[in-house]
MARDRENVO-492895 format. One record per residue: residue number from 0; residue in three letters; x, y, z of N, C-alpha, C in turn. Coordinates in pm, 1 decimal, padded with zeros to 6 digits. Layout:
N
<rec i="NUM" aa="ALA" n_xx="X" n_yy="Y" n_zz="Z" ca_xx="X" ca_yy="Y" ca_zz="Z" c_xx="X" c_yy="Y" c_zz="Z"/>
...
END
This chain:
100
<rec i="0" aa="UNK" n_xx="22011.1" n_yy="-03360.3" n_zz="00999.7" ca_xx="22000.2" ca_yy="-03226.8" ca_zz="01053.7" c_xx="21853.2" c_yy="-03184.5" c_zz="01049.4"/>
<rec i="1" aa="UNK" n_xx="21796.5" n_yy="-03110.8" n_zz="01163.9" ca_xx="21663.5" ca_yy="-03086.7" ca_zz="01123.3" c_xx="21638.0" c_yy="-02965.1" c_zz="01117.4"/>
<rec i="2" aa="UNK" n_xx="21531.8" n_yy="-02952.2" n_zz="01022.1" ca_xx="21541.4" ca_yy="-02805.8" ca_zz="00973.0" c_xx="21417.0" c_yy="-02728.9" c_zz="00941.6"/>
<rec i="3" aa="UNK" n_xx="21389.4" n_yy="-02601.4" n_zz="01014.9" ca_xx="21289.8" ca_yy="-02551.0" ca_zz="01059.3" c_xx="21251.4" c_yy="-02403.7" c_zz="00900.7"/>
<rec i="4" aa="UNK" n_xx="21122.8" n_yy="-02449.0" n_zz="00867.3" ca_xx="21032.0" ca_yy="-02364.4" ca_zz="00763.7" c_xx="20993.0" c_yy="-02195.9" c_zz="00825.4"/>
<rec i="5" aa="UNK" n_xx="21046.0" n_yy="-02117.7" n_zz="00786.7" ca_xx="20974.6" ca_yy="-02007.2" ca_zz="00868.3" c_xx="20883.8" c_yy="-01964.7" c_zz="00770.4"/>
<rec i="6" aa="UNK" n_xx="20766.5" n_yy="-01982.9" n_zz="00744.9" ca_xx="20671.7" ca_yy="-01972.1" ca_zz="00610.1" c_xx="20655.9" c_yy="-01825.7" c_zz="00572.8"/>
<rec i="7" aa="UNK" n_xx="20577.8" n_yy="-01748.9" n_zz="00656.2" ca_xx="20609.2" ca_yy="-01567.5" ca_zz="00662.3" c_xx="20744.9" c_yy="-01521.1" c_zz="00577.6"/>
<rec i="8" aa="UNK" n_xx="20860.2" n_yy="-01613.7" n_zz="00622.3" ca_xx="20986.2" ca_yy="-01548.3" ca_zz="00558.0" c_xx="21056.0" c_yy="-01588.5" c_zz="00421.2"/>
<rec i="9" aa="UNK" n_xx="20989.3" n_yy="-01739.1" n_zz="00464.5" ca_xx="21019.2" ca_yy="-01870.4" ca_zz="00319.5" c_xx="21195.4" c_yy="-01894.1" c_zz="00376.0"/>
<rec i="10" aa="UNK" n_xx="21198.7" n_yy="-01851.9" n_zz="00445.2" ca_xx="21359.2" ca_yy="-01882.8" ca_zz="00484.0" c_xx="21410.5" c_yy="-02034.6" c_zz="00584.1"/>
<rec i="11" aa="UNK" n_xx="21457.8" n_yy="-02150.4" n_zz="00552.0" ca_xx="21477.5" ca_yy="-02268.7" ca_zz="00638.5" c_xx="21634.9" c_yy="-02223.7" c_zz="00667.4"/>
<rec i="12" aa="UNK" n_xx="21621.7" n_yy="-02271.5" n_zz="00801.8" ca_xx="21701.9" ca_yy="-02252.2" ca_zz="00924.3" c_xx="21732.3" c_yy="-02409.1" c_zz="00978.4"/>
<rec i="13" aa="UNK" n_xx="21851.7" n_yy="-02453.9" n_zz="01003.1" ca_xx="21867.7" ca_yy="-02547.1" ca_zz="01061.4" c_xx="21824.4" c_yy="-02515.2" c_zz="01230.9"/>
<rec i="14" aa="UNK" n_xx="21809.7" n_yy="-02585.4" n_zz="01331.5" ca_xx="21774.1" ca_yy="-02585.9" ca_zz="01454.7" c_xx="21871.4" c_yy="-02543.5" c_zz="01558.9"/>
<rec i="15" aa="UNK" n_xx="21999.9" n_yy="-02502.4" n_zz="01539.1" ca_xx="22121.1" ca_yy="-02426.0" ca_zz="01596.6" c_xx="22077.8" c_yy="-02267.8" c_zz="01553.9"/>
<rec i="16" aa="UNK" n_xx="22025.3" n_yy="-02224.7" n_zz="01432.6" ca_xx="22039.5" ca_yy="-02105.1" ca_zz="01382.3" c_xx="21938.4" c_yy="-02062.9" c_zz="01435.9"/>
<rec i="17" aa="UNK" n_xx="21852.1" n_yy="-02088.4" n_zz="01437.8" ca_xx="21718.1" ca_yy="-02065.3" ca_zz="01505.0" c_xx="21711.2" c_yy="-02010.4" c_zz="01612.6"/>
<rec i="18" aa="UNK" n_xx="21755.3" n_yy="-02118.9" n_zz="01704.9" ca_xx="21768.6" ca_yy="-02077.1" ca_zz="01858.6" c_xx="21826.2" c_yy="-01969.0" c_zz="01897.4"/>
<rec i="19" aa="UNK" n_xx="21946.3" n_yy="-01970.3" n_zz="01791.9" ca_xx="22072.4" ca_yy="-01822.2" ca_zz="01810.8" c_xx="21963.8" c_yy="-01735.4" c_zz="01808.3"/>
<rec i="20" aa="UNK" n_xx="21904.3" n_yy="-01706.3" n_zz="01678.3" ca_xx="21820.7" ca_yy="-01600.6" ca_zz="01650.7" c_xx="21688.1" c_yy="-01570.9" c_zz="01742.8"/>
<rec i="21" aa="UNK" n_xx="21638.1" n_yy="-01605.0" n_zz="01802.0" ca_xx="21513.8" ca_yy="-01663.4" ca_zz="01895.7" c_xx="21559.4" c_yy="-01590.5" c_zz="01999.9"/>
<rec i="22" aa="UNK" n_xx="21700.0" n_yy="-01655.7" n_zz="02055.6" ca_xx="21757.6" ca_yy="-01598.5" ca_zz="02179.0" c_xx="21790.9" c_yy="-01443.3" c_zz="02188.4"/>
<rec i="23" aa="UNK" n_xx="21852.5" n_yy="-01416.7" n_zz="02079.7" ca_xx="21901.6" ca_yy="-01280.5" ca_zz="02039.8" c_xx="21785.3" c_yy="-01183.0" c_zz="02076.7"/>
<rec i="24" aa="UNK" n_xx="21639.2" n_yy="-01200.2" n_zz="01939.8" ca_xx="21590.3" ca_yy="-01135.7" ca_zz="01980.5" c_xx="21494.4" c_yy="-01127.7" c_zz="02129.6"/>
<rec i="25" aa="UNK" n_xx="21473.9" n_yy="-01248.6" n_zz="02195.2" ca_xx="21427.1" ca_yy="-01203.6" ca_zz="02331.0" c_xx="21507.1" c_yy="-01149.6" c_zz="02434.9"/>
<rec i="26" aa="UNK" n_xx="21682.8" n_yy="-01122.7" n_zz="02382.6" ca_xx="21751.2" ca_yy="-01031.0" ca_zz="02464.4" c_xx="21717.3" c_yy="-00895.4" c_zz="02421.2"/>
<rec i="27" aa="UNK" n_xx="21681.3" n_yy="-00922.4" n_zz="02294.2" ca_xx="21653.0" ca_yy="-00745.7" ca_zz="02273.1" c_xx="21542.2" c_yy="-00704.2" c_zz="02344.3"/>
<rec i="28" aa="UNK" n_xx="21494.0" n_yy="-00754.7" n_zz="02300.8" ca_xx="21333.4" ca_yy="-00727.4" ca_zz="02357.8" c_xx="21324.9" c_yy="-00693.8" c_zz="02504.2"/>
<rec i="29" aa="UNK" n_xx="21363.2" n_yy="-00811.4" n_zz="02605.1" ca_xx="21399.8" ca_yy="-00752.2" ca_zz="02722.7" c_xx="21499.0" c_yy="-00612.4" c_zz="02751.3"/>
<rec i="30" aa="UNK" n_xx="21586.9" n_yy="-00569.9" n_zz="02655.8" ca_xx="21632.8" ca_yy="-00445.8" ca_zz="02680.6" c_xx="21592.2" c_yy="-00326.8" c_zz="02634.2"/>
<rec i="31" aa="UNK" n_xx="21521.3" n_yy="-00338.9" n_zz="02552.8" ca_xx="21374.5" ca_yy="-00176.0" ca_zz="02493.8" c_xx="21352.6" c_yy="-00136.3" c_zz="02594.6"/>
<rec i="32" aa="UNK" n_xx="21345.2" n_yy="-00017.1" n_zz="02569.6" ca_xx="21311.9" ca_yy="00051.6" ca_zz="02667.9" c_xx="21218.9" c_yy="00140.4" c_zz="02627.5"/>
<rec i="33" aa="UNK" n_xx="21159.3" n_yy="00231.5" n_zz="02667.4" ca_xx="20997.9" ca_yy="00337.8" ca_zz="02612.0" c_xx="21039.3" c_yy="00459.0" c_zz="02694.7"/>
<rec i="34" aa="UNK" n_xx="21054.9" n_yy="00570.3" n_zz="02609.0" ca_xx="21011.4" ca_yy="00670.9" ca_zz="02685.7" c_xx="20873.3" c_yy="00725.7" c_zz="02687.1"/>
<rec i="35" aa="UNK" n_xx="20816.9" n_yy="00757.5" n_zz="02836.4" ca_xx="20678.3" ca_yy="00828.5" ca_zz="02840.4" c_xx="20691.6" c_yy="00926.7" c_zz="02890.5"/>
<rec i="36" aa="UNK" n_xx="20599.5" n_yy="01066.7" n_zz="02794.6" ca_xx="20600.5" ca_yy="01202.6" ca_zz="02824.3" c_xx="20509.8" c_yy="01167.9" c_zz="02907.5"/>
<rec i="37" aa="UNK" n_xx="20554.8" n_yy="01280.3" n_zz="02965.1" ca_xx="20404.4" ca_yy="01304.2" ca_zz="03118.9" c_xx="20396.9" c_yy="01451.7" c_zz="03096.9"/>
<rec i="38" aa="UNK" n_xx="20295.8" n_yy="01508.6" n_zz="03100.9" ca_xx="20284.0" ca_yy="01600.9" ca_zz="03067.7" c_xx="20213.2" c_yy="01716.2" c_zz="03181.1"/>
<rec i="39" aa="UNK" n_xx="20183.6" n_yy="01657.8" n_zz="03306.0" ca_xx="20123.9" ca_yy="01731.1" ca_zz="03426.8" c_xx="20199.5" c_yy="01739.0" c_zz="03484.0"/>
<rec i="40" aa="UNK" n_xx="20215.7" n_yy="01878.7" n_zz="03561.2" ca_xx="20312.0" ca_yy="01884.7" ca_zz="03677.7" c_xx="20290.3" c_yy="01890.3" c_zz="03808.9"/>
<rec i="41" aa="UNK" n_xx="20146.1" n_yy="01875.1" n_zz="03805.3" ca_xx="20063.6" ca_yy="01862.6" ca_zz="03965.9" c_xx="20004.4" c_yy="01726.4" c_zz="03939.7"/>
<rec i="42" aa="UNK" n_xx="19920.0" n_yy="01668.2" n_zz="04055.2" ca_xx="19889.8" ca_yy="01529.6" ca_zz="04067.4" c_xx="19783.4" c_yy="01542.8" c_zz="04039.8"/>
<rec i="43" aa="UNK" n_xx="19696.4" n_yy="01411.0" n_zz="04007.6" ca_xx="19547.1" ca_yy="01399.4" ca_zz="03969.8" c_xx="19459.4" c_yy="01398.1" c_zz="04173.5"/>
<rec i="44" aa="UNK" n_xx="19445.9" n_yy="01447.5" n_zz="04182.4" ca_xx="19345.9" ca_yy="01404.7" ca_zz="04327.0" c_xx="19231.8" c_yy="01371.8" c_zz="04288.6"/>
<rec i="45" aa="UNK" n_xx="19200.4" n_yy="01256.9" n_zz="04340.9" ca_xx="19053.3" ca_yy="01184.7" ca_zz="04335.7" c_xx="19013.2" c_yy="01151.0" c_zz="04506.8"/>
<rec i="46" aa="UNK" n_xx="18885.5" n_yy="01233.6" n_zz="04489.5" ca_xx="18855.1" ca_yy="01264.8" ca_zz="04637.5" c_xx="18718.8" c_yy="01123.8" c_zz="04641.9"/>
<rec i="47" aa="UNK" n_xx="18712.1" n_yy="01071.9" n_zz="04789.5" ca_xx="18697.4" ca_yy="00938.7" ca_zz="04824.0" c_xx="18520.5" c_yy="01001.8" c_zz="04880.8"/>
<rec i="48" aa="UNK" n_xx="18467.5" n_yy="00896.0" n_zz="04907.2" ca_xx="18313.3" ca_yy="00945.2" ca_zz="04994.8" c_xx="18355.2" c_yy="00958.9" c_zz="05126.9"/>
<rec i="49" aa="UNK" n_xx="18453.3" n_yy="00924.0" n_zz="05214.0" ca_xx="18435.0" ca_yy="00915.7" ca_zz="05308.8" c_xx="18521.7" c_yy="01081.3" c_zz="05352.1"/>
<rec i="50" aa="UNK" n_xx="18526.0" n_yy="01145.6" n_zz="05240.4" ca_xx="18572.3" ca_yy="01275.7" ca_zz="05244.7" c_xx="18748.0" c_yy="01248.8" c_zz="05246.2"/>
<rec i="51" aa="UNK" n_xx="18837.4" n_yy="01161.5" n_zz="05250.5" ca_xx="18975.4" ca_yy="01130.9" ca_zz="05229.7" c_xx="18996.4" c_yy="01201.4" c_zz="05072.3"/>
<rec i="52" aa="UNK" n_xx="19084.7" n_yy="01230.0" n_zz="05050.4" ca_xx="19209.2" ca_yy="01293.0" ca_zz="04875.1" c_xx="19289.6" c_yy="01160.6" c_zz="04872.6"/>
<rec i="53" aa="UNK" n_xx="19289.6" n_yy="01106.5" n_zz="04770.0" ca_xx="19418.5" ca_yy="01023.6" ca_zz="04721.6" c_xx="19474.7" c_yy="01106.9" c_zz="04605.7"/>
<rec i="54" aa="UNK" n_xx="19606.9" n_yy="01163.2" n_zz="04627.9" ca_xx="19711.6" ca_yy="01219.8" ca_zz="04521.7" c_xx="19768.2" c_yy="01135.0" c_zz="04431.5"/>
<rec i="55" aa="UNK" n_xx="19735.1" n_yy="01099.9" n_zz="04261.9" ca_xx="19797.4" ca_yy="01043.1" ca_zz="04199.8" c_xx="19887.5" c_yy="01095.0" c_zz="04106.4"/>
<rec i="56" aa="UNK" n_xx="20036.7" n_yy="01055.9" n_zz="04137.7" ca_xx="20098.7" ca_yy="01107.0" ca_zz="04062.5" c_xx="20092.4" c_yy="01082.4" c_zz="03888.3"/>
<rec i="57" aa="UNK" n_xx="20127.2" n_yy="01253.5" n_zz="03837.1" ca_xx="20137.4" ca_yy="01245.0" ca_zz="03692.7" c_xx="20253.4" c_yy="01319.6" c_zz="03651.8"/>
<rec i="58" aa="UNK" n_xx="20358.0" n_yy="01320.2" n_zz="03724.4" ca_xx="20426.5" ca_yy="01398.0" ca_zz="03662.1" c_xx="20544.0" c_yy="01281.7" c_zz="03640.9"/>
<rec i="59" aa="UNK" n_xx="20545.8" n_yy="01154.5" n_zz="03669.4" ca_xx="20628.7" ca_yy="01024.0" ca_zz="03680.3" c_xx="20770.3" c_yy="01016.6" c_zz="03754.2"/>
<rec i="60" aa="UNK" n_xx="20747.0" n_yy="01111.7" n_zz="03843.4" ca_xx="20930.3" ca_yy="01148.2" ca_zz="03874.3" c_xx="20863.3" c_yy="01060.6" c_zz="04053.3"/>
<rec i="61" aa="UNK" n_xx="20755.0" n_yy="01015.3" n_zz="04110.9" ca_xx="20739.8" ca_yy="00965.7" ca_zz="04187.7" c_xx="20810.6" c_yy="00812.2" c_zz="04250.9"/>
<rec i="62" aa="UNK" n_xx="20837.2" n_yy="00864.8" n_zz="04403.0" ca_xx="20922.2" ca_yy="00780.0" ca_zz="04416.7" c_xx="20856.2" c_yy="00634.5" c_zz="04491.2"/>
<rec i="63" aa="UNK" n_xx="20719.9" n_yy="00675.2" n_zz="04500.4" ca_xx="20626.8" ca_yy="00593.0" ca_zz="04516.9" c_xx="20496.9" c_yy="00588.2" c_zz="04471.9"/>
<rec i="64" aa="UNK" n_xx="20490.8" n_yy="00537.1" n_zz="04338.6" ca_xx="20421.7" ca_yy="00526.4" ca_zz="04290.3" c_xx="20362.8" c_yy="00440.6" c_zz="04250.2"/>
<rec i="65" aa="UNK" n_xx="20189.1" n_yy="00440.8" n_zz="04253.9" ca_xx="20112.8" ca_yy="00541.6" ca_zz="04188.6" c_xx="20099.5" c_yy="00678.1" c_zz="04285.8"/>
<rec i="66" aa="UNK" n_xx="20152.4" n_yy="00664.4" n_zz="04411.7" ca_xx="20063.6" ca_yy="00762.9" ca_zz="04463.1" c_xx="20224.1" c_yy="00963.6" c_zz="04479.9"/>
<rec i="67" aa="UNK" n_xx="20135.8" n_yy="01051.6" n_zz="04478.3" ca_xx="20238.2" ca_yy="01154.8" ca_zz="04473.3" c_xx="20322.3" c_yy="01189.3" c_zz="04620.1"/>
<rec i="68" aa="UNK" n_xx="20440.0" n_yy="01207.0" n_zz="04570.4" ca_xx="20562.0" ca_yy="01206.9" ca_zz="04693.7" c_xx="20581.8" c_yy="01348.3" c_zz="04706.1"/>
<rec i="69" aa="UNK" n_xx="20562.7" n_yy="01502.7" n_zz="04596.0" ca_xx="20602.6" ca_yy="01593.7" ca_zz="04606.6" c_xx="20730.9" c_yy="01592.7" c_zz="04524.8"/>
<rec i="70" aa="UNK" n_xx="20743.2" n_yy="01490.4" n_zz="04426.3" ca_xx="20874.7" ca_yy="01543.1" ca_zz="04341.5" c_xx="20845.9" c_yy="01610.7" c_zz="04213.7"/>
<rec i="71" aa="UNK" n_xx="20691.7" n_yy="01639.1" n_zz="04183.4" ca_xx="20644.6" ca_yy="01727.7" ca_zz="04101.6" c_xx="20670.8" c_yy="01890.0" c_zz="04107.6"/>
<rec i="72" aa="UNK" n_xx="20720.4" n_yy="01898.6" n_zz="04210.7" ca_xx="20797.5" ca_yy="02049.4" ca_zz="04252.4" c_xx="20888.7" c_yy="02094.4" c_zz="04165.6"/>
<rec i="73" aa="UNK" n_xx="20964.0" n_yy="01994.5" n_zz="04141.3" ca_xx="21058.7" ca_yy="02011.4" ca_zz="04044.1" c_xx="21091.7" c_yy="02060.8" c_zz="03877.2"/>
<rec i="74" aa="UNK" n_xx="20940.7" n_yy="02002.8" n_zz="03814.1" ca_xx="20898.0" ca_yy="02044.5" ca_zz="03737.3" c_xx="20818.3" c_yy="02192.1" c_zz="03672.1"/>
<rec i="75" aa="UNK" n_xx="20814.3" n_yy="02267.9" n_zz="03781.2" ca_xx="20731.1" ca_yy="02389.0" ca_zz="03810.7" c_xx="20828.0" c_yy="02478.5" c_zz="03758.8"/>
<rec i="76" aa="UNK" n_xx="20902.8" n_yy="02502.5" n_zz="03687.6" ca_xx="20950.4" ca_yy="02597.8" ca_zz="03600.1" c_xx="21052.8" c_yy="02543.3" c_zz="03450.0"/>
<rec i="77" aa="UNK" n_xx="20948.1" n_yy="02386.9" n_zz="03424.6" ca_xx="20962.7" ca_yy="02392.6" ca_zz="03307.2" c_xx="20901.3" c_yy="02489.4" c_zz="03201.8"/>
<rec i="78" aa="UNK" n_xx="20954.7" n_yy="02536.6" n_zz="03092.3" ca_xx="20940.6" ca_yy="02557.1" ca_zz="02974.3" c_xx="20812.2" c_yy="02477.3" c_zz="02866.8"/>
<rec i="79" aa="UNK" n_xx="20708.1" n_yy="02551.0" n_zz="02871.8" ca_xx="20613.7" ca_yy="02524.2" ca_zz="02774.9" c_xx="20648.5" c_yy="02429.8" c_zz="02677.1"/>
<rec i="80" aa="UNK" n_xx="20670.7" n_yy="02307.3" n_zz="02594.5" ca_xx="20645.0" ca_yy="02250.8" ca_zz="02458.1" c_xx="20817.4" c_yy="02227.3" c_zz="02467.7"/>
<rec i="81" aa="UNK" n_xx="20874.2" n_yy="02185.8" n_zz="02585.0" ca_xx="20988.7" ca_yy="02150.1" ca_zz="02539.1" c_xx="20961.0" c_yy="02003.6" c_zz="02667.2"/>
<rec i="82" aa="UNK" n_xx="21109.4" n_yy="01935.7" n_zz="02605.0" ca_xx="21114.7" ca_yy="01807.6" ca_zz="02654.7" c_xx="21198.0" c_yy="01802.7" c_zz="02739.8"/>
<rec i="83" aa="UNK" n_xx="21211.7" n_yy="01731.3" n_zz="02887.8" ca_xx="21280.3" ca_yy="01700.1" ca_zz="02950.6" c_xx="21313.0" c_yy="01533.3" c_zz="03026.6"/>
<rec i="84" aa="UNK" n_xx="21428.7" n_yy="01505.7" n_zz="03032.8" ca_xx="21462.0" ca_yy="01422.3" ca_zz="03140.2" c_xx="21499.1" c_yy="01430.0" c_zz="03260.8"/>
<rec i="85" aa="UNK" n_xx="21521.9" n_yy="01327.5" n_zz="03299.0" ca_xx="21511.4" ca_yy="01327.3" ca_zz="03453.2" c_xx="21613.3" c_yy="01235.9" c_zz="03504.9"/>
<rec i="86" aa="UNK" n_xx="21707.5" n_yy="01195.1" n_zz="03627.5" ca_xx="21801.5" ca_yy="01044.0" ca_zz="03570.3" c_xx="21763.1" c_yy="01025.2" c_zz="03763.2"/>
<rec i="87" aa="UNK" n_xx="21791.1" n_yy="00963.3" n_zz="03776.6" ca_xx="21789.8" ca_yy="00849.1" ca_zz="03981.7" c_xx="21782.6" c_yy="00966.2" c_zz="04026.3"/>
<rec i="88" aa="UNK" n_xx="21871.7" n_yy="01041.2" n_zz="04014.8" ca_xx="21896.2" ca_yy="01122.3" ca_zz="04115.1" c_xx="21866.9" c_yy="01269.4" c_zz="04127.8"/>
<rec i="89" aa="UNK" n_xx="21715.7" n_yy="01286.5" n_zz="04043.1" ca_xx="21672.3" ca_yy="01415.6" ca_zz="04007.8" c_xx="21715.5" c_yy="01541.7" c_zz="03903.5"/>
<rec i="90" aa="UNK" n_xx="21794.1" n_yy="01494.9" n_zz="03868.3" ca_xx="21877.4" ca_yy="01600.1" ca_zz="03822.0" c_xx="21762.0" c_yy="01578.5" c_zz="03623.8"/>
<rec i="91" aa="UNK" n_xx="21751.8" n_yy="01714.6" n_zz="03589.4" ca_xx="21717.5" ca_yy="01786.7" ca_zz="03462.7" c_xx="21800.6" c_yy="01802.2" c_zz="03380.5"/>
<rec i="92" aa="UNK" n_xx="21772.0" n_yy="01727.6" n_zz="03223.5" ca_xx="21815.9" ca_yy="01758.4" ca_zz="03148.2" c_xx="21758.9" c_yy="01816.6" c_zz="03008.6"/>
<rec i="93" aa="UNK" n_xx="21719.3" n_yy="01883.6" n_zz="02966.5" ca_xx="21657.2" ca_yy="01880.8" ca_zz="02826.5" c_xx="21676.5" c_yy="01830.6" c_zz="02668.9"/>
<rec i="94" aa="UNK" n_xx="21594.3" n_yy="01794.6" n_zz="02656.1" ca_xx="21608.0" ca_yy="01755.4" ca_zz="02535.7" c_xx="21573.0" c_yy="01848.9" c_zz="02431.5"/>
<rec i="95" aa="UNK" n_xx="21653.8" n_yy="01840.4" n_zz="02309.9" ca_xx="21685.5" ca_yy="01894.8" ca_zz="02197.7" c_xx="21624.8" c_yy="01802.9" c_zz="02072.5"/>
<rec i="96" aa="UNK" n_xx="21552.4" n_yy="01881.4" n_zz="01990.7" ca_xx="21537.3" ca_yy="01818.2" ca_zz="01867.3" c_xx="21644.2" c_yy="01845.9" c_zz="01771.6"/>
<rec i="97" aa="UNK" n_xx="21662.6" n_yy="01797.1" n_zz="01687.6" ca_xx="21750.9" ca_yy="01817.4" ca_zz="01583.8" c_xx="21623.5" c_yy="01794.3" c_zz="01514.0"/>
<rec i="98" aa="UNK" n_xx="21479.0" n_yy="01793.9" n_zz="01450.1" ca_xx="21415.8" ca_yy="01818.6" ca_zz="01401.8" c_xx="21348.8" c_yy="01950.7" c_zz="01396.5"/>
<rec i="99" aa="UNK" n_xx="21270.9" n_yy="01969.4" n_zz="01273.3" ca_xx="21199.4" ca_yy="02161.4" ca_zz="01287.7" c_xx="21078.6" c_yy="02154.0" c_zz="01383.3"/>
END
């Protein structure tokens, strides 16, 4: 049977257990997910020399992005210092801390 040293852990693993574990976690890993606050509700414009605006979206609800579609509209009567989501199909939800 051959059998694999994980030195960091001091733990030996035969070469079936391993793989299980290996596999497992690169399914996890592929399923993490991150939430990112965005915190602007208008777009960044960065104006060009040749006198052109490119609109970059920051409010992340863009449906083509990097650049802004106008779904930052939506956001225009959030609530100061609170959190929200968002799901496919536009729709607002807020989030709640259960922390102070």
């Amino acid at each position: 049977m051959i059998k694999i040293k994980i030195f960091k852990f001091g733990i030996i693993l035969n070469i079936y257990s391993f793989l299980k574990i290996f596999n497992f976690v690169k399914n996890l890993v592929k399923r993490m997910a991150r939430i990112v606050l965005h915190e602007r509700n208008h777009p960044y414009v960065i104006k060009l020399d040749n006198g052109q605006e490119l609109h970059i979206c920051a409010c992340g609800l863009s449906a083509n992005k990097p650049y802004c579609d106008g779904h930052h509209k939506k956001t225009q009567d959030e609530e100061t210092g609170k959190i929200y989501l968002y799901d496919e199909n536009g729709n607002r939800v807020k989030i709640v801390s259960f922390y102070p």
